[in-house]
ZAGU-780222 format. One line per 5 residues: number of its first residue (from 1); their letters; for each residue z, x, y of N, C-alpha, C. Coordinates in pm, 1 decimal. Layout:
// ZAGU-780222
NUM) a) Z:X:Y:Z:X:Y:Z:X:Y ~ ...
END
This chain:
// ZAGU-780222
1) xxxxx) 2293.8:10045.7:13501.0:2434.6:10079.7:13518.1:2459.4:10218.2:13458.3 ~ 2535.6:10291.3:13485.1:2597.6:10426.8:13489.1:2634.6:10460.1:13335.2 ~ 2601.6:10526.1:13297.9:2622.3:10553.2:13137.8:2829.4:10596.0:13134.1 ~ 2833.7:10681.0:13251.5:2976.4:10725.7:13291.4:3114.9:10613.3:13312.0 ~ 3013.3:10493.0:13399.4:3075.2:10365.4:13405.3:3094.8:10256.2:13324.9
6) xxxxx) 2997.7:10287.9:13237.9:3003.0:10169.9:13075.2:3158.6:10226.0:12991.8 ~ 3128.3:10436.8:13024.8:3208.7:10483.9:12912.6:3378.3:10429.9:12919.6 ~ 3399.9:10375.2:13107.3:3466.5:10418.3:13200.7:3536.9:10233.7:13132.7 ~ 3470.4:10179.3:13176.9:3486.2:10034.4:13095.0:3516.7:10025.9:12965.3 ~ 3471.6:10068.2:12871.5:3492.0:10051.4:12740.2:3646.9:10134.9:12682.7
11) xxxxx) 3665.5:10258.2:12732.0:3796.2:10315.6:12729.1:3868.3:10267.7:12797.7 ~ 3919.1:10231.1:12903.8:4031.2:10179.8:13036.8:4069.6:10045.4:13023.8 ~ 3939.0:9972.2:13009.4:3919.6:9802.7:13022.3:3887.0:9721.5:12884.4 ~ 3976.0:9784.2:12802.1:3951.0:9679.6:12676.5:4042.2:9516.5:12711.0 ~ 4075.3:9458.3:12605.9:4082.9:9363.4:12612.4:4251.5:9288.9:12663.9
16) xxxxx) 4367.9:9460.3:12590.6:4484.6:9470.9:12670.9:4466.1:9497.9:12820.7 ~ 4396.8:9595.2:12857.9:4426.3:9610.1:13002.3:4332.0:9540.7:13057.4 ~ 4262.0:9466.7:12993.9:4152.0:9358.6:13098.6:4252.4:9239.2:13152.4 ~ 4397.7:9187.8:13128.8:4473.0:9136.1:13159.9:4620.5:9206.1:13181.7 ~ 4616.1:9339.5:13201.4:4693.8:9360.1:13250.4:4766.2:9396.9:13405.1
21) xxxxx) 4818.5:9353.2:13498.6:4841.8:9368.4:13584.3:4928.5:9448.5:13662.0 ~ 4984.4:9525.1:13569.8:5092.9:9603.7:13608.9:5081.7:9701.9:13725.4 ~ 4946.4:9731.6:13741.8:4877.6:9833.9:13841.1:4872.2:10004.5:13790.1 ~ 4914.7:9990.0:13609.0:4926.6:10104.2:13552.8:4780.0:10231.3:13578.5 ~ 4691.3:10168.5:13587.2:4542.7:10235.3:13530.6:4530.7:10315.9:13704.8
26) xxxxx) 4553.9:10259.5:13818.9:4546.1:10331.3:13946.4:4564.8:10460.5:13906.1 ~ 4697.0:10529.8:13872.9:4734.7:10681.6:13853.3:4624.0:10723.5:13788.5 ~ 4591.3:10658.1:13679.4:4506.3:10726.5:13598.4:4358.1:10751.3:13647.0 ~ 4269.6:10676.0:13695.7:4178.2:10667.0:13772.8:4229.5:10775.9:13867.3 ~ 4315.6:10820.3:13930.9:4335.2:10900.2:14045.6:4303.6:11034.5:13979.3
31) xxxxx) 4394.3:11048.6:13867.1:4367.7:11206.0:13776.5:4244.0:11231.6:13739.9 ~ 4127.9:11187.2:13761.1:3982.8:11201.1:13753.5:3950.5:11280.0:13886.0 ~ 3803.3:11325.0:13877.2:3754.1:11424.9:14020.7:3729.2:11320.5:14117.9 ~ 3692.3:11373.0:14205.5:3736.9:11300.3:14331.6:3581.0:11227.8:14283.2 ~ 3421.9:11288.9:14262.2:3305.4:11250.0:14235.5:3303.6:11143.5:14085.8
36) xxxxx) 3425.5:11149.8:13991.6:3390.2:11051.9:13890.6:3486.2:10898.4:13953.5 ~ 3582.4:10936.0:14047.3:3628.2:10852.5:14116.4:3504.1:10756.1:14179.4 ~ 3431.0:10815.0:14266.5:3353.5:10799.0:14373.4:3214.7:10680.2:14244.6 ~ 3164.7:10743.6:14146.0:3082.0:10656.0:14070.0:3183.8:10562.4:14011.2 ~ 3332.9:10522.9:13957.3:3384.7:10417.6:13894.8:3345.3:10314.9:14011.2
41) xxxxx) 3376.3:10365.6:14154.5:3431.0:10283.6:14282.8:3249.1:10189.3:14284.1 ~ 3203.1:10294.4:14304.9:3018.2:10242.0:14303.7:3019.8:10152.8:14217.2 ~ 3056.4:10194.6:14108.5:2989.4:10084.4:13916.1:3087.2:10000.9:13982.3 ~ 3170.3:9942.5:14023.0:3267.7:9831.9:14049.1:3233.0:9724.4:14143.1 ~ 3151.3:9833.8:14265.7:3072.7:9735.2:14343.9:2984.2:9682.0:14293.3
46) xxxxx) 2893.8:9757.8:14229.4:2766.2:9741.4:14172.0:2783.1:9558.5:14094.4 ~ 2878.2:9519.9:13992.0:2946.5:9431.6:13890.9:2996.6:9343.5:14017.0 ~ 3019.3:9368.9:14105.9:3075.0:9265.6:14195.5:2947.2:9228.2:14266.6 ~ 2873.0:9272.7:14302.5:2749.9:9219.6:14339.3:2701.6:9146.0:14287.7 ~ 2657.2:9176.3:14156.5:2582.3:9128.5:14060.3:2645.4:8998.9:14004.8
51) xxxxx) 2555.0:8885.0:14043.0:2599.3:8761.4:14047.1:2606.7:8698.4:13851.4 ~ 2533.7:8760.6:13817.4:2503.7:8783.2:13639.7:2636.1:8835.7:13582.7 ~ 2694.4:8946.6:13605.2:2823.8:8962.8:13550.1:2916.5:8857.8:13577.8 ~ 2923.8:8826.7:13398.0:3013.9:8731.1:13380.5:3130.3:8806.5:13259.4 ~ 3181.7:8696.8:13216.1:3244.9:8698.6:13061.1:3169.9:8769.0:12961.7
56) xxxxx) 3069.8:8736.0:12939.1:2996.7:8774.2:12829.3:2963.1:8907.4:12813.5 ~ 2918.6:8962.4:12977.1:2856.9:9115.1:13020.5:2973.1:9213.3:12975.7 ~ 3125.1:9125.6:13061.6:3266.3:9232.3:13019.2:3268.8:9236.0:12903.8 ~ 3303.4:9157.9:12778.0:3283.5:9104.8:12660.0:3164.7:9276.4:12567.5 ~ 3084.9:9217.7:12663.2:2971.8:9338.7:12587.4:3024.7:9475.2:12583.8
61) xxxx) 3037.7:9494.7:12734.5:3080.8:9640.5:12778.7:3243.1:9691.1:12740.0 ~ 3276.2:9630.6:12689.7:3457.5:9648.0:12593.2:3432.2:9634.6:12439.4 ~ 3346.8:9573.3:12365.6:3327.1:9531.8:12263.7:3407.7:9422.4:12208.9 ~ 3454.6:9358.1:12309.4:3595.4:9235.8:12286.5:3491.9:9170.1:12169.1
END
């Protein structure tokens, strides 16, 4: 996994906005380059694929 996409997780997706729904984080994700856009979108598929990412993996990658 993406050293950019762990960083991308651990700042954005802690444990407040891992339940938050407001749809706040979109804008923000947008104010990034169009290419760090393009690897979050990848690392997202990548975690949705991956039948192993669970609780524990998010857990890791936030430091919850």
């Amino acid at each position: 996994m993406d050293a950019h996409f762990r960083n991308f997780f651990r700042a954005y997706l802690d444990l407040e906005r891992g339940y938050e729904n407001t749809g706040e984080l979109r804008p923000t994700l947008w104010g990034f380059s169009d290419s760090y856009v393009k690897l979050i979108r990848e690392g997202f598929e990548q975690i949705m694929a991956d039948d192993s990412f669970g609780p524990d993996e998010y857990e890791g990658m936030t430091d919850i």
